[in-house]
C-alpha positions in Angstrom: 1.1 83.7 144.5 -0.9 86.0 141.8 1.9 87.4 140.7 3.9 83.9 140.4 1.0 82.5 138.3 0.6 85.3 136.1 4.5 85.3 135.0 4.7 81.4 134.7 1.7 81.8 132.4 3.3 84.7 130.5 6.6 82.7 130.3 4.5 79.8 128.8 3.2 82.2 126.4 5.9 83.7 125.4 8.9 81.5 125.5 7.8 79.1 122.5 7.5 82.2 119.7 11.3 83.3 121.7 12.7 79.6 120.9 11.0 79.5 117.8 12.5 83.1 116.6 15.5 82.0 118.1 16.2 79.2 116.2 14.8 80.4 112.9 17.4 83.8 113.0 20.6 82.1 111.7 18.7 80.5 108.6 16.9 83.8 108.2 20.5 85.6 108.7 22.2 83.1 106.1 19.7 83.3 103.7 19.9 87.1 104.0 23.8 87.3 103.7 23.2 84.8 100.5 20.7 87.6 98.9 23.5 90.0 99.8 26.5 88.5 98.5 24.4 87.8 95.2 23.6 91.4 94.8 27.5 92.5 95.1 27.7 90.1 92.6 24.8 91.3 90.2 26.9 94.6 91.0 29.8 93.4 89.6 28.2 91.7 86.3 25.9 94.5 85.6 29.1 96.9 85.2 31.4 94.5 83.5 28.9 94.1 81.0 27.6 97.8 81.0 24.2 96.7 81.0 22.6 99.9 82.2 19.1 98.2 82.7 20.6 95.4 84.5 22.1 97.9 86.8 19.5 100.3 87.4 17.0 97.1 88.6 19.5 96.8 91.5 18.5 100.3 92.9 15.7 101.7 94.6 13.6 104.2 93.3 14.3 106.8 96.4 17.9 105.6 96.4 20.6 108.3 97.1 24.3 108.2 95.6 27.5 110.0 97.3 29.9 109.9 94.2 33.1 111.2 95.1 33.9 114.6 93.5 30.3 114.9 92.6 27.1 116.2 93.8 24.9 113.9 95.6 22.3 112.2 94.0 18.9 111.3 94.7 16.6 109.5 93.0 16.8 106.5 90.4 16.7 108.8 87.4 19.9 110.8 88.4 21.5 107.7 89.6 20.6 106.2 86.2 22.0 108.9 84.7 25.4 109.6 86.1 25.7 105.7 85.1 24.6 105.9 82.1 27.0 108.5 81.4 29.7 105.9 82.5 28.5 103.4 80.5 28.7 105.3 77.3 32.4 106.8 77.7 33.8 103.4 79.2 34.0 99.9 79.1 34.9 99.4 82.4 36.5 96.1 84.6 35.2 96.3 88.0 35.7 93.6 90.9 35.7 93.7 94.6 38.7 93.3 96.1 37.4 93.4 99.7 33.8 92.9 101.3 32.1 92.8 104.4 28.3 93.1 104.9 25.7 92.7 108.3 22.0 91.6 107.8 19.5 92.3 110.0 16.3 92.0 109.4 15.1 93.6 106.1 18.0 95.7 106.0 21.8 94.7 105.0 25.3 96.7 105.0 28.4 96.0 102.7 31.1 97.6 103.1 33.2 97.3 99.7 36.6 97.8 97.9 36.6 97.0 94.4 39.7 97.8 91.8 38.6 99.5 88.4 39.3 100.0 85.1 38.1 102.3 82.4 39.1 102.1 78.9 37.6 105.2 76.9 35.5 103.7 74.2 35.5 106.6 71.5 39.5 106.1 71.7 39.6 109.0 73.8 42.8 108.3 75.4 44.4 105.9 77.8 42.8 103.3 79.9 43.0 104.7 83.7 42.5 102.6 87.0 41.2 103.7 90.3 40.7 101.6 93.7 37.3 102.5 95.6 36.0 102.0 99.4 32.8 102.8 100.3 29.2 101.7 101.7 26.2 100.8 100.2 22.9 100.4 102.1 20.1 97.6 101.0 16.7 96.8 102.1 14.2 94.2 101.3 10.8 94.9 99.5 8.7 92.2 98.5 11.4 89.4 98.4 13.7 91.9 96.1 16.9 93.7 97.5 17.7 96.8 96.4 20.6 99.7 97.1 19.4 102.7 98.9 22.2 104.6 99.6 25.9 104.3 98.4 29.0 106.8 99.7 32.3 105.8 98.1 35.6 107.5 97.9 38.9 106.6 95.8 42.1 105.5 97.4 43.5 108.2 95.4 42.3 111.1 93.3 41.6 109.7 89.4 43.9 109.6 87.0 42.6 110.5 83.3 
């Protein structure tokens, strides 16, 4: 009889934070997948426009970066600089072609294909296209998302 009391009066406890989580984790999932979405999107802009500061504010400061054909890279300042490098030799057209992402929590998970295009801008040449796949990592600090961690690959080796 104990025993029956005590895990009625845990159940009673516990059972109106499990509803109450319960019903607040879709909202908290849409409104996670919204901040998501929003950041692909910022993505996209940032490059379009090659506004380097705009993209770097997307990134964490420990982030790491798995270029394809390049070294990995850790930290904001060489991720801001193998951008910036970018930036400066092209004007480049990016836009996903393809997206999926899962939130949970603080954390979220796209997985991204995007079609490219770089036009030289010193007229160095032809403009060149590449398709990409890859994954980028975000977390939530203080209300902000922010990459962590992005491996991507081309469909095909680049053309240029």
């Amino acid at each position: 009889r104990t025993v029956v009391v005590g895990c009625l009066c845990a159940l009673v406890i516990t059972l109106p934070s499990q509803v109450t989580r319960a019903a607040t984790e879709p909202a908290n999932a849409a409104v996670g997948a919204q901040a998501v979405e929003t950041w692909l999107n910022s993505y996209s802009t940032s490059i379009n426009k090659g506004d380097l500061e705009a993209f770097g504010r997307l990134w964490a400061d420990d982030v790491d970066w798995a270029p394809p054909d390049a070294p990995l890279l850790s930290g904001h300042d060489a991720m801001n600089g193998f951008a910036r490098a970018v930036f400066e030799q092209y004007t480049v057209s990016h836009r996903f072609t393809a997206q999926s992402f899962k939130v949970v929590e603080d954390f979220g998970v796209a997985v991204i294909a995007s079609a490219e295009r770089y036009t030289p801008k010193a007229g160095g040449g032809a403009a060149w296209d590449q398709n990409v796949k890859g994954v980028i990592v975000l977390r939530r600090d203080d209300g902000l998302w922010r990459g962590t961690h992005f491996i991507w690959n081309r469909d095909a080796p680049a053309k240029h």
